[in-house]
C-alpha positions, 0 to 999 in steps of 0.5 A: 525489530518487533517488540513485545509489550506486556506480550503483546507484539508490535510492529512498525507499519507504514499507513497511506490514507487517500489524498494524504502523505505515508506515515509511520505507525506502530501498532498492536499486532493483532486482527482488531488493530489490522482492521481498524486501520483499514476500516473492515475486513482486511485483504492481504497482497503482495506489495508490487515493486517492494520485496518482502512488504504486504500491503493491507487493504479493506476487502470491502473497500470498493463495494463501499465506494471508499475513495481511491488511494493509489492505482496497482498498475501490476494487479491493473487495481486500485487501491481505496481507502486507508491501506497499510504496509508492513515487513513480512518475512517468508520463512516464517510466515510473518508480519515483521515491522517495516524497514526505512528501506522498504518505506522508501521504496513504498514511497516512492512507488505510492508517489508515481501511482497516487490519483492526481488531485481532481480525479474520482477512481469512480467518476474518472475511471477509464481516464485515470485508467489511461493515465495510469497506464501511460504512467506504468509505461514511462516507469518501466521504460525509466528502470531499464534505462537506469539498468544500462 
């Protein structure tokens, strides 16, 4: 659950930055440290796959040709850049910190999604393009046979 320190609010948030492996963080929950971790402006979407996590990305991100992180099959994008994730909760409106559950689930769906080593977003695009939607189709297909 979020703390309060000195009344400032701090939360646990899951960090994915390119070519490395998700980490936990806390951070301040505040407009500065938001952007600080994606180095700029932020943009907020809905975490596909993972109920109740928002990811945060940097709005500017492909504009400055930061590298790719891992592809959103679901808003056919990818995302590039450190990015984020943390807990939000609907009723209030709210950041909340990440569950061990969600970051698993994060996990997971950045592990299927992640740009294969060798590959450039920019340089590559309409292979990984491809890739990704082969990949998408072969994870759809293993959900509904888990669901039988």
């Amino acid at each position: 659950m979020s703390k309060e320190n000195n009344e400032k609010k701090v939360l646990k948030i899951l960090v994915k930055e390119p070519d490395k492996e998700p980490y936990v963080k806390e951070i301040e929950h505040s407009l500065e440290a938001m952007q600080e971790i994606v180095g700029g402006f932020i943009e907020c979407v809905e975490m596909p796959g993972v109920k109740g996590v928002d990811l945060y990305v940097n709005e500017e991100g492909k504009l400055d040709r930061l590298k790719g992180n891992f592809w959103l099959p679901e808003y056919q994008d990818c995302v590039v850049g450190t990015c984020y994730m943390v807990g939000y909760e609907p009723e209030e409106g709210e950041s909340i910190d990440i569950t061990d559950r969600q970051i698993k689930e994060c996990e997971k769906y950045i592990k299927a999604y992640e740009i294969p080593k060798g590959l450039d977003l920019y340089n590559d695009f309409y292979i990984l393009e491809a890739y990704m939607k082969n990949q998408f189709k072969k994870m759809q297909k293993k959900a509904k046979m888990l669901m039988f």
